[in-house]
C-alpha positions as CSV (number, residue, x, y, z in Angstrom):
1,X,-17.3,-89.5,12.2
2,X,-20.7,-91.6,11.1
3,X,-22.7,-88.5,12.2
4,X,-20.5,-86.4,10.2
5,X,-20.8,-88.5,7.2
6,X,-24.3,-89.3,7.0
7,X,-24.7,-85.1,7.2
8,X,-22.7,-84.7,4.5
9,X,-23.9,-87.6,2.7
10,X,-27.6,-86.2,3.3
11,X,-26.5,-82.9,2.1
12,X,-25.4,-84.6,-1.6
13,X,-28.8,-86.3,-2.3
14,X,-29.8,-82.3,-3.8
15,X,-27.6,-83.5,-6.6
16,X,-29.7,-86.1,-8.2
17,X,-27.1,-87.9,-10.0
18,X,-26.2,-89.2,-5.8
19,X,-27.6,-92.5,-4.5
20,X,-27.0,-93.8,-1.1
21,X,-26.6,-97.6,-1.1
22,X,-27.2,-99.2,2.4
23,X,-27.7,-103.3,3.7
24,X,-29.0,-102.0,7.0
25,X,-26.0,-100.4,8.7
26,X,-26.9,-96.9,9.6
27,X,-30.6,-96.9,7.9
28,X,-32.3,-95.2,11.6
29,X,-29.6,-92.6,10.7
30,X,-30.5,-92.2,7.0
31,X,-34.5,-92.5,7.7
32,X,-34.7,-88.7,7.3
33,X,-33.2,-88.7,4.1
34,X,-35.3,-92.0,2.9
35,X,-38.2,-89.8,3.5
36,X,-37.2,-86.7,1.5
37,X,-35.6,-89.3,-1.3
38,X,-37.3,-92.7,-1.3
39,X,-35.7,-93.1,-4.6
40,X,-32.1,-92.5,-3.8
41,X,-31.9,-94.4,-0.6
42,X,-31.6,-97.8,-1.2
43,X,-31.3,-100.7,1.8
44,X,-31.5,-103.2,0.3
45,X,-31.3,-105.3,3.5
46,X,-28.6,-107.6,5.1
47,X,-27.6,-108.5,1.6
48,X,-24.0,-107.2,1.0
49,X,-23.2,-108.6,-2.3
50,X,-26.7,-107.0,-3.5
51,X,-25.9,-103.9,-2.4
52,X,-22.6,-103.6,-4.4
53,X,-24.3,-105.0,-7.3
54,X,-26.7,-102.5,-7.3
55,X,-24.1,-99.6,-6.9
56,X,-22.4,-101.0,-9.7
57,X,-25.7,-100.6,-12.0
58,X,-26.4,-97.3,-10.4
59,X,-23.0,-96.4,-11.5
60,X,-23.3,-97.5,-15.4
61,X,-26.4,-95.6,-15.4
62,X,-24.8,-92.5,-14.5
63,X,-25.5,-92.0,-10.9
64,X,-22.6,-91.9,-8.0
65,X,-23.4,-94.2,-5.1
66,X,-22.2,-94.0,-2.2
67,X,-22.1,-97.4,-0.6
68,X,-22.3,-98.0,3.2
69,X,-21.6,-100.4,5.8
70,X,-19.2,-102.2,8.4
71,X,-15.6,-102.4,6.6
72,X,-16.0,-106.2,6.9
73,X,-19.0,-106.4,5.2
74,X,-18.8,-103.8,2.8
75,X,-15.1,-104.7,1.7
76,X,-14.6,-108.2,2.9
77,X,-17.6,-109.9,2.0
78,X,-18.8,-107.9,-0.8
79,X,-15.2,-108.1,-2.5
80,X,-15.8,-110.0,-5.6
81,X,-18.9,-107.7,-6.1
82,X,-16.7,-104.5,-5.8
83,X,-13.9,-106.3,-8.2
84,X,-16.9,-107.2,-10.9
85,X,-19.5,-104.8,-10.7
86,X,-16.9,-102.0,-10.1
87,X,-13.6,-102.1,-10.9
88,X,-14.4,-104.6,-14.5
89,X,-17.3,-102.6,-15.8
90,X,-15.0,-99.6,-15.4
91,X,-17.6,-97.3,-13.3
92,X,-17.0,-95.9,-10.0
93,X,-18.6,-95.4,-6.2
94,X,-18.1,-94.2,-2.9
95,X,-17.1,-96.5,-0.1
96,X,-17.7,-95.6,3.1
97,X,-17.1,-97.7,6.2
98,X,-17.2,-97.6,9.7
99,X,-15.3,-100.0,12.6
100,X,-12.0,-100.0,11.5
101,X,-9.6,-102.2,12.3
102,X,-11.6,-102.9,15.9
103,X,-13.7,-100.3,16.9
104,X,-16.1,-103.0,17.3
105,X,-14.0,-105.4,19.6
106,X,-16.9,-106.2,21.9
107,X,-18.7,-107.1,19.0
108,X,-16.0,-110.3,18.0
109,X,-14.5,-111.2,15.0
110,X,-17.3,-110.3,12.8
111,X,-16.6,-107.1,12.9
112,X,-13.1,-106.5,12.8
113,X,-11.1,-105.7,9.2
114,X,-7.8,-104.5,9.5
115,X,-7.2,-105.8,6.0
116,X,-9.6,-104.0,4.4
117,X,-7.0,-101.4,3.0
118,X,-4.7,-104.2,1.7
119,X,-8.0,-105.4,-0.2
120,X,-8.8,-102.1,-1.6
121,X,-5.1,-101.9,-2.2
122,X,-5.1,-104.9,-4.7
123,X,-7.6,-102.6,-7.1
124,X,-6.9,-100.1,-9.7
125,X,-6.0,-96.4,-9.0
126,X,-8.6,-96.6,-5.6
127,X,-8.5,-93.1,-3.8
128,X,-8.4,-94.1,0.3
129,X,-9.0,-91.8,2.6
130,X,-8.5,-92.6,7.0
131,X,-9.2,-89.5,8.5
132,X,-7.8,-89.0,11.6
133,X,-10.8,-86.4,13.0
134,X,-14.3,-86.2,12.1
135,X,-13.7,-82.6,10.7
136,X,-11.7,-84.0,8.2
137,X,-14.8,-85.6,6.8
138,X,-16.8,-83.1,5.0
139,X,-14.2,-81.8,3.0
140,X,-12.8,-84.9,1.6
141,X,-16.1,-86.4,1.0
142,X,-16.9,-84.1,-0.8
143,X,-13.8,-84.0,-3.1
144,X,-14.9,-88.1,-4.1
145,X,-18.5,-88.0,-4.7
146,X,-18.5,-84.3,-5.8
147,X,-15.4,-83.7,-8.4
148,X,-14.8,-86.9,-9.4
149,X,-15.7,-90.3,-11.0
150,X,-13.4,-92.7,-10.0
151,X,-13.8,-95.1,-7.5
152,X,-12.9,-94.4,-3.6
153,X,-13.2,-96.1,0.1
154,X,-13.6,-93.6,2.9
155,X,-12.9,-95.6,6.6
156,X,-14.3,-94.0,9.4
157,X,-13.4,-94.9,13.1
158,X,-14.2,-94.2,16.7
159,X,-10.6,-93.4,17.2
160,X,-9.5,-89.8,16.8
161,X,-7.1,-87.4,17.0
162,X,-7.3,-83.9,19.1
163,X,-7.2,-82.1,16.1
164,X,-8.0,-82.1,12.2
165,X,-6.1,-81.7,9.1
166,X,-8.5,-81.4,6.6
167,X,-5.9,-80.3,3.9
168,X,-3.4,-83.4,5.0
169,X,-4.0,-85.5,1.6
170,X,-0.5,-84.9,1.0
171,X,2.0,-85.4,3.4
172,X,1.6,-82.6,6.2
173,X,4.9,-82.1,8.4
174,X,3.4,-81.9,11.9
175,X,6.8,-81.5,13.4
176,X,10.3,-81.1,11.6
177,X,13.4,-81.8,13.2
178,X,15.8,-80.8,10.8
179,X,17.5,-82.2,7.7
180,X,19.0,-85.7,8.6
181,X,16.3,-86.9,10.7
182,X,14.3,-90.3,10.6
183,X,11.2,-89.7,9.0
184,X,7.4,-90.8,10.5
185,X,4.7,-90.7,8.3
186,X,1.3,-91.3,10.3
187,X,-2.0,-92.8,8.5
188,X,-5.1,-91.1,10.1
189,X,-6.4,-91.7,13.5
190,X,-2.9,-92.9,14.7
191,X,-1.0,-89.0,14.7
192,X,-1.5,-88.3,18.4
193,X,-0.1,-91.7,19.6
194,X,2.7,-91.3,17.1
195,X,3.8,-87.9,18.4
196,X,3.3,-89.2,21.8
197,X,5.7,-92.1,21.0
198,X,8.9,-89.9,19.7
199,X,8.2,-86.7,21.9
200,X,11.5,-86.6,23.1
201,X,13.0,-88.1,19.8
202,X,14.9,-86.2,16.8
203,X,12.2,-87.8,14.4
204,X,10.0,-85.3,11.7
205,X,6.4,-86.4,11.8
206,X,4.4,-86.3,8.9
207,X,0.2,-86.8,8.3
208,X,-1.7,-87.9,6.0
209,X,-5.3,-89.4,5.8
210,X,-5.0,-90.2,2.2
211,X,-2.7,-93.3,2.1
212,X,-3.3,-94.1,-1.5
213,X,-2.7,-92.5,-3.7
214,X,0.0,-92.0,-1.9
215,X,2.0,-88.5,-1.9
216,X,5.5,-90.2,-3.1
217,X,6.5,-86.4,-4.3
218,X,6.5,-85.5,-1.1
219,X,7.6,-88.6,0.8
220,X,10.9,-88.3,-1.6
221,X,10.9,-84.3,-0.7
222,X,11.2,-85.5,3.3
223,X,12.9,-89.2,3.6
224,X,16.5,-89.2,4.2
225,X,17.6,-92.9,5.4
226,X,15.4,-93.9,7.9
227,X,11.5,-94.1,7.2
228,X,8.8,-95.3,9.8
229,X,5.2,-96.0,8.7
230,X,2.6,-96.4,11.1
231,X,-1.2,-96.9,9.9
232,X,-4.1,-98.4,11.7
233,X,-4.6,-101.1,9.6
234,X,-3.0,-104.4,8.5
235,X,1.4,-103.7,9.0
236,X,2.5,-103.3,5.8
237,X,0.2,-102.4,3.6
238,X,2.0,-99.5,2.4
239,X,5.8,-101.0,2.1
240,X,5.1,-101.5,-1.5
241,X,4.2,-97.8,-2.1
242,X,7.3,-96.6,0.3
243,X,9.4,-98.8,-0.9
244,X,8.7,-98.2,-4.5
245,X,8.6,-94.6,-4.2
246,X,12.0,-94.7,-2.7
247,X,13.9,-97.3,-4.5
248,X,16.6,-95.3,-6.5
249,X,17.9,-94.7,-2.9
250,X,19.5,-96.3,0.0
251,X,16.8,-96.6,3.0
252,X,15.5,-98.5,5.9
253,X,11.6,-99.2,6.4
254,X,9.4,-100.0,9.2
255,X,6.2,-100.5,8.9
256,X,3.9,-100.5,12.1
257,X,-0.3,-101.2,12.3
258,X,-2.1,-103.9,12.9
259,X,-0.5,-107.9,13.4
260,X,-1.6,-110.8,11.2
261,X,-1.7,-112.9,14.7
262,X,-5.3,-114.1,15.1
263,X,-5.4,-112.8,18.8
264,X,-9.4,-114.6,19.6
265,X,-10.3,-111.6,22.0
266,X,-12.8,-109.2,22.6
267,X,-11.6,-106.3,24.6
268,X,-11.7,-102.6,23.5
269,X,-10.3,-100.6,20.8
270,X,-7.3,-99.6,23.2
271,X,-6.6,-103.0,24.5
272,X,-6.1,-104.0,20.9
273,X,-4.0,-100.9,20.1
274,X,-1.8,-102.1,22.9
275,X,-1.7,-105.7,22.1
276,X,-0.9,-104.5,18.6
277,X,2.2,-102.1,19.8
278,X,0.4,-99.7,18.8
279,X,-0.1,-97.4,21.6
280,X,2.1,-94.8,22.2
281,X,4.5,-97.1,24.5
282,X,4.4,-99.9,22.0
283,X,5.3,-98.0,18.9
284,X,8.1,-96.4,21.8
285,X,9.5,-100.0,22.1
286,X,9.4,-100.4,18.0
287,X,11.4,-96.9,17.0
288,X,13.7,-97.4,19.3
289,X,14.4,-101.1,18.3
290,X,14.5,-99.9,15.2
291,X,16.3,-96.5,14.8
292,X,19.5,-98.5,17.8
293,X,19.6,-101.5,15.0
C-alpha cells in the first residue's frame, strides 16, 4: 500500500496547489519527486509537530498537503497540531499513515496506534479511509486530495485482503444470507478473516474501507437485530456511529478490533491479531458467544 501511495501521491505534485509534508518517514521513497519538486516536498525532519504546523500554513495559503508518517507519530504525537493548525483554523489536509494498529510489532511500542481512528474520530466531519487492498488506494486518494477540501486520514497497512473493493465506501454486501440474518460489517484489511470466521454461518457480510463517515443509510437498509462490527483498530470505536445510526430500533451490538490491554510484546502482526481475537478463530469464538447469548 506505501508503494501505491507514494505513486499516486507523486502523480498529484502536477497539480501545483499539492504539497507533500514528510518528518523523514518515507523520504528515500519520495527522493524522486523532491528532485522534480524541491518546492513541494517538504521533510522537515524528525519533527512531527512541525510538520503539521506547516501543513496547516500550507493549507491557509491555499495548497492541499498531504501529510505523511507512522500513525503514532503523525496522529498521536502531532495531535494538538492537527486539532490547532487544522481543524481550528478551519483548513484541511491529507493524512496518510502507515503501521496500523501493529504492522510494526518488532519495532515495540513506539510504533503501534490502534487508537489513532478513535483520535481522528474526536474531530469534526474527518473522512477516514482503511483500505483493505492496495488497489483500493489510488482511487480513494484521489477522491481526498483531488475533489475535495476537507480534511481526511488515509491508514495504510501491511495486512491485506485477497481482493479489492475500490467502490466499497459505502457498505458493500460481500455475502447475503437472506432477510433476518445477523449483520457483519468489516472495516478494511479485516474482510478475509471475517468471512473466514462465519463461513459456515447464516451471517450477511458487508465491506467498507470508509468507516467514517460512516454509510448509516445503508447500515439501516441491512441491520435487522443483530449487528457485529469488526475493524482493525481500537474495539469500539464505531459503537457510537452504529449505535446512533440505529437507535429508533431494537438491536444488539458487538464490536470487535483491537483490546485496550497493554499486552508489553513484540511479536508479529498475526500474533497480535490472535492475541486480540482477531484472527479468524478468535472472532469464531466471539460470534458465536455472542449470536448463542
Amino acid at each position: 500500500m506505501r508503494d501505491t501511495f507514494v505513486a499516486t501521491a507523486t502523480a498529484f505534485l502536477d497539480d501545483p496547489r499539492t504539497t507533500v509534508v514528510l518528518a523523514d518517514i518515507s523520504a528515500a521513497a519520495f527522493a524522486p519527486a523532491a528532485e522534480r519538486y524541491p518546492d513541494r516536498v517538504i521533510n522537515v525532519g524528525i519533527r512531527e509537530q512541525l510538520m503539521l504546523g506547516v501543513a496547516g500554513g500550507l493549507a491557509l495559503t491555499g495548497h492541499r498537503p498531504i501529510v505523511h508518517s507512522y500513525a503514532p507519530f503523525l496522529v498521536e504525537r502531532a495531535y494538538e497540531q492537527i486539532k490547532l493548525d487544522l481543524d481550528h483554523q478551519g483548513v484541511g489536509a491529507v493524512l496518510v499513515s502507515v503501521g496500523a494498529s501493529y504492522d510494526r510489532a518488532a519495532a515495540g511500542r513506539t510504533h503501534l496506534s490502534p487508537a489513532d481512528v478513535a483520535l481522528i474520530d474526536t474531530l469534526n466531519d474527518w473522512t477516514v479511509h482503511v483500505p483493505g487492498h492496495r488497489d483500493e488506494v489510488p482511487e480513494l486518494l484521489r477522491d481526498v486530495v483531488c475533489s475535495r477540501q476537507d480534511s481526511a486520514y488515509v491508514r495504510l497497512s501491511t495486512q491485506t485482503n485477497a481482493r479489492a473493493y475500490p467502490d466499497a465506501g459505502d457498505l458493500r454486501v460481500i455475502r447475503d444470507a437472506g432477510p433476518g440474518a445477523p449483520l457483519l460489517v468489516a472495516v478494511g484489511p479485516l474482510l478475509d478473516q471475517a468471512l473466514a470466521a462465519v463461513a459456515d454461518l447464516s451471517v450477511t457480510v458487508a465491506y467498507t474501507h470508509r468507516p467514517r463517515p460512516f454509510d448509516t443509510a445503508g447500515l439501516r437498509a441491512l441491520a435487522d437485530t443483530e449487528v457485529i462490527v469488526v475493524e482493525p483498530y481500537l474495539a469500539g470505536t464505531s459503537a457510537r456511529v452504529v449505535g446512533a445510526a440505529l437507535a429508533d430500533r431494537p438491536h444488539r451490538l458487538l464490536t470487535l478490533g483491537v483490546g485496550r490491554a497493554e499486552l508489553r510484546r513484540y511479536g508479529t502482526p498475526e500474533d497480535h491479531d490472535r492475541w486480540h481475537g482477531l484472527d479468524a478463530a478468535g472472532l469464531r469464538r466471539s460470534i458465536d458467544a455472542f449470536l448463542s447469548a
